[in-house]
C-alpha positions as CSV (number, residue, x, y, z in Angstrom):
1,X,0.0,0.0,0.0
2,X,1.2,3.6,-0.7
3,X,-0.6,6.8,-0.1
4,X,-1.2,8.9,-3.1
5,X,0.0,12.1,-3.9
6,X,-3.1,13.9,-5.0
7,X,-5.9,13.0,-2.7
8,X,-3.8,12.0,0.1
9,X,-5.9,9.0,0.2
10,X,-4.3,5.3,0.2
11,X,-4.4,3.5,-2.9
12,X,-4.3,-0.6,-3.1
13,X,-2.6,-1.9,-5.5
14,X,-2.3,-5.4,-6.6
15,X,0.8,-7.4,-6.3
16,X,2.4,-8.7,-9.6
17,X,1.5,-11.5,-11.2
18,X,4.8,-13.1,-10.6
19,X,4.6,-12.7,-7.0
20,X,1.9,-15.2,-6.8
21,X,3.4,-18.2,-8.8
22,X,5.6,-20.0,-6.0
23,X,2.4,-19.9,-3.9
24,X,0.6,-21.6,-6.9
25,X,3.3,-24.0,-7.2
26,X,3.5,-24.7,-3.6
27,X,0.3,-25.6,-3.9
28,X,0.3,-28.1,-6.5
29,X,3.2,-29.7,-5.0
30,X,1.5,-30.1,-2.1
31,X,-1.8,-32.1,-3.9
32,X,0.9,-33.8,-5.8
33,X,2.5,-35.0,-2.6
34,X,-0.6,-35.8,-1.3
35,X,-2.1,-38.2,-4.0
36,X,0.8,-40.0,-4.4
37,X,0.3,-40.9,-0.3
38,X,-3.4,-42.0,-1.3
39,X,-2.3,-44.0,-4.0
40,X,0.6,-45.8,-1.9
41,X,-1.8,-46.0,0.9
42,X,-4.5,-48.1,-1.9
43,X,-1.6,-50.2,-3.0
44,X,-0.6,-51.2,0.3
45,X,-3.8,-51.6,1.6
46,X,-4.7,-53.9,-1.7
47,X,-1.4,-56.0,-0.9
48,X,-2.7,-56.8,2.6
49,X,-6.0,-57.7,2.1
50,X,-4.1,-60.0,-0.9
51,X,-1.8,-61.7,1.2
52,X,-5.0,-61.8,4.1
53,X,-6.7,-63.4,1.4
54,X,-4.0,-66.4,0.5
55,X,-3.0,-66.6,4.4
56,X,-6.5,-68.0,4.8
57,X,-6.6,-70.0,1.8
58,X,-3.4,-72.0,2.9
59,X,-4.8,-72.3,6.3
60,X,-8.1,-73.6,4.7
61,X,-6.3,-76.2,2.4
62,X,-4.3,-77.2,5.9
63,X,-7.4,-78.2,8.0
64,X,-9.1,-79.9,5.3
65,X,-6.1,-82.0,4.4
66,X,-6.7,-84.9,7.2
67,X,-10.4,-85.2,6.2
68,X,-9.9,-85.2,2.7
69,X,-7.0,-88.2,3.6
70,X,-9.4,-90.2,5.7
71,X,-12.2,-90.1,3.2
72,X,-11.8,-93.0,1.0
73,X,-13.3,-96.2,2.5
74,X,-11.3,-98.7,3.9
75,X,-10.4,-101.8,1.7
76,X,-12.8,-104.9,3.4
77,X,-10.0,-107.6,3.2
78,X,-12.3,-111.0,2.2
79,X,-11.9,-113.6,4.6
80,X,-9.0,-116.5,4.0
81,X,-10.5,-119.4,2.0
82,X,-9.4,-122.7,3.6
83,X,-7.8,-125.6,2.4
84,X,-7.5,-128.6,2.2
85,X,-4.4,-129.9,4.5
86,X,-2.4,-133.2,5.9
87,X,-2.4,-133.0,9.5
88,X,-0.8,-135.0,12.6
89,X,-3.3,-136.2,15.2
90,X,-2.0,-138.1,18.3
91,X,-4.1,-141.2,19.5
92,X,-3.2,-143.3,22.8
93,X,-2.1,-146.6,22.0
94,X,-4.0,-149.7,23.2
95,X,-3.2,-149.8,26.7
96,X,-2.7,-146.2,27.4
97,X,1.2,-146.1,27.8
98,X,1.6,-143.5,25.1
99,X,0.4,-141.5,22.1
100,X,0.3,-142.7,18.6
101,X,0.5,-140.5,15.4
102,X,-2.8,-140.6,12.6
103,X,-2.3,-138.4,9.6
104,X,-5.4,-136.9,7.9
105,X,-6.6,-134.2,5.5
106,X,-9.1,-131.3,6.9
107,X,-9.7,-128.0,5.4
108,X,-7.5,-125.7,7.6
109,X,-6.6,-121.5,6.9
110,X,-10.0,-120.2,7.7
111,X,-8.6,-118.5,11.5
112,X,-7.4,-119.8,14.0
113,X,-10.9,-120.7,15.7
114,X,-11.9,-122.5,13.1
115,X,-8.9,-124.7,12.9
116,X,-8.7,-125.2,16.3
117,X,-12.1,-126.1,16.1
118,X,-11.5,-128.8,12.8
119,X,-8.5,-130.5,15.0
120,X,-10.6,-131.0,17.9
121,X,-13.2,-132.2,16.2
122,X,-11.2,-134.8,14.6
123,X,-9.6,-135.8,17.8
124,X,-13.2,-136.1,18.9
125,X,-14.4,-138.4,16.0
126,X,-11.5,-140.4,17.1
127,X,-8.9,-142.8,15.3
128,X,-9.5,-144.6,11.8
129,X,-6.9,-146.7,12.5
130,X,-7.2,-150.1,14.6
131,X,-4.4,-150.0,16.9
132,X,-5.7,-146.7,18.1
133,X,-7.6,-145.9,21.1
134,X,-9.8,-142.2,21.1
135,X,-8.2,-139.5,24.0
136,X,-11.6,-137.2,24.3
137,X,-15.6,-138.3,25.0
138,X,-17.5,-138.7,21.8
139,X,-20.0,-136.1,22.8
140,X,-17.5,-133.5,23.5
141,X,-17.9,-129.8,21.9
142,X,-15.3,-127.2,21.7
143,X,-17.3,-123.9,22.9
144,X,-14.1,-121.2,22.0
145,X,-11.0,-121.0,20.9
146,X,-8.2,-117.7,20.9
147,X,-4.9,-116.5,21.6
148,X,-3.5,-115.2,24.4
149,X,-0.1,-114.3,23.4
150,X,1.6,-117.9,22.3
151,X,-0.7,-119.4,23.8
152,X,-3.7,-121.2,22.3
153,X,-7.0,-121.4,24.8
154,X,-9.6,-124.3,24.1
155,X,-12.6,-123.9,25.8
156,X,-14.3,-127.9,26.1
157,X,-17.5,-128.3,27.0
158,X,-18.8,-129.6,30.8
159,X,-18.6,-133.5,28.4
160,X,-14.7,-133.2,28.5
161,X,-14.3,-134.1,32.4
162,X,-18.3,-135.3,33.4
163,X,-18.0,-138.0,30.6
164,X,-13.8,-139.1,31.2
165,X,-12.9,-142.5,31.9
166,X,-10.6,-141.5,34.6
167,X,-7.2,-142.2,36.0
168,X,-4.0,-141.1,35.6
169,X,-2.8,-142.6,32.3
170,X,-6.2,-142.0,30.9
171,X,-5.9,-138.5,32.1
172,X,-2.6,-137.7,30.5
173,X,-2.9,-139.0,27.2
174,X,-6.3,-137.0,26.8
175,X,-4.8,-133.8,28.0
176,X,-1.3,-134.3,25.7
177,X,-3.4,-136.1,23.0
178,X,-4.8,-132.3,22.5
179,X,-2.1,-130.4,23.6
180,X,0.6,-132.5,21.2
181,X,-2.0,-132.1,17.7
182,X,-2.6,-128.7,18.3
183,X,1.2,-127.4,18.7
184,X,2.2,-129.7,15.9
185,X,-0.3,-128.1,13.3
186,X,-0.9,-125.0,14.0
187,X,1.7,-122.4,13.6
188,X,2.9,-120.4,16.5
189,X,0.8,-122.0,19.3
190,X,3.8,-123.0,22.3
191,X,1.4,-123.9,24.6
192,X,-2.6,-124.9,25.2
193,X,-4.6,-123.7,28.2
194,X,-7.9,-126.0,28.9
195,X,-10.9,-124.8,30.3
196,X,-14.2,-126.2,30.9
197,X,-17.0,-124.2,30.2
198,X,-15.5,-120.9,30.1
199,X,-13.9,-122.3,33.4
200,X,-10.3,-123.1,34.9
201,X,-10.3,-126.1,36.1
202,X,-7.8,-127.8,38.4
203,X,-7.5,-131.0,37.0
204,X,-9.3,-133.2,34.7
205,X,-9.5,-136.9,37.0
206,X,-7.4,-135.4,39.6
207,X,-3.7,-135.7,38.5
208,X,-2.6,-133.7,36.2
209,X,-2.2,-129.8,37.1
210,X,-4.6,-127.7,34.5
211,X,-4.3,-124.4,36.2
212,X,-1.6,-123.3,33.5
213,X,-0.9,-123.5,29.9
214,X,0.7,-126.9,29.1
215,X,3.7,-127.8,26.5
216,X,3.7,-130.6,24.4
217,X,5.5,-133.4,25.9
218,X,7.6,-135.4,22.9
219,X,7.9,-138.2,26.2
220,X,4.9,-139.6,24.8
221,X,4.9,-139.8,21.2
222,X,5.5,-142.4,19.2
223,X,7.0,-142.9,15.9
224,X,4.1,-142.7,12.5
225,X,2.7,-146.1,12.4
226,X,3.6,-147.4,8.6
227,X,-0.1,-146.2,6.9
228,X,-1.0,-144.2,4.7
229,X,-3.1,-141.0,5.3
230,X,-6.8,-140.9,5.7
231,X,-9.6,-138.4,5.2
């Protein structure tokens, strides 16, 4: 502003035009600076929600890995088809003094109940051969079979000791008479536990102990009588 010499009065005037250009300038450097921070601010904020976005993904794909992996049905195995197979069934002798071998062919591979179940019964049937004597009452039934470790339990029914002929030589070759033929054919039984009825018992005729699992006893086999093999 400067006062004018006629009048006296003050006069305005305006400021050149090229005193207002940095201003303008300033100006547009500062909206410059300013959408470039919105823009970096979008980018930035479109890169999160990105990553956000595959983060869960993976983690999606993670937790539905183990169900996808147990979802195919399992693969029903059939059951083994049994056989036809030579087996060694021990007999007493005549008088009772020891145990005779009788080969014979019965359908085995079916589990091990069954098979325990096709030797007993064919100890039960008794010998084809003459020389032979039967170990077990005819009207015995074997109620279970299973494992327990290497150990094979038979489960007999009540016939087993109610029906015995009794004493001691009696006694032993029925017990071994069992014990030997199941050891000898069927693969990794060591030893036979008798029961009675789901029962332990103590003894059969009262002498030999049949509160544990018996070995076979060789002591009273006999060498394979010269015949040939039955079925």
């Amino acid at each position: 502003m400067r006062r004018s010499r006629l009048g006296g009065r003050a006069e305005f005037q305006r400021a050149p035009r090229c005193q207002t250009r940095p201003l303008k300038e300033g100006c547009e450097a500062l909206t410059s600076k300013r959408t470039i921070k919105i823009l970096l601010a979008s980018v930035w904020a479109l890169l999160v929600i990105t990553l956000l976005g595959f983060a869960i993904k993976l983690l999606q794909d993670f937790v539905s890995t183990p169900e996808q992996a147990a979802a195919p049905p399992a693969v029903i195995q059939p059951p083994p088809k049994p056989e036809k197979r030579e087996v060694i069934l021990y007999f007493s002798d005549a008088d009772a003094s020891s145990l005779l071998q009788e080969k014979r062919s019965i359908s085995l591979g079916a589990g091990i109940q069954s098979d325990a179940a096709g030797i007993a019964n064919e100890l039960i049937r008794g010998p084809q051969l003459e020389n032979l004597s039967p170990t077990i009452p005819p009207d015995t039934r074997l109620i279970n079979a299973y494992f327990i470790g290497d150990t094979l339990v038979l489960d007999f029914s009540q016939e087993l000791q109610k029906n015995h002929t009794g004493g001691s030589a009696g006694e032993l070759t029925t017990i071994y008479s069992i014990v030997n033929s199941m050891t000898e054919n069927l693969r990794g039984v060591k030893k036979v536990q008798i029961l009675v009825e789901g029962l332990e018992i103590e003894t059969l005729a009262g002498h030999l102990d049949l509160s544990r699992p018996l070995h076979p006893d060789v002591k009273w086999m006999k060498k394979l009588p010269r015949t040939n093999s039955t079925s």
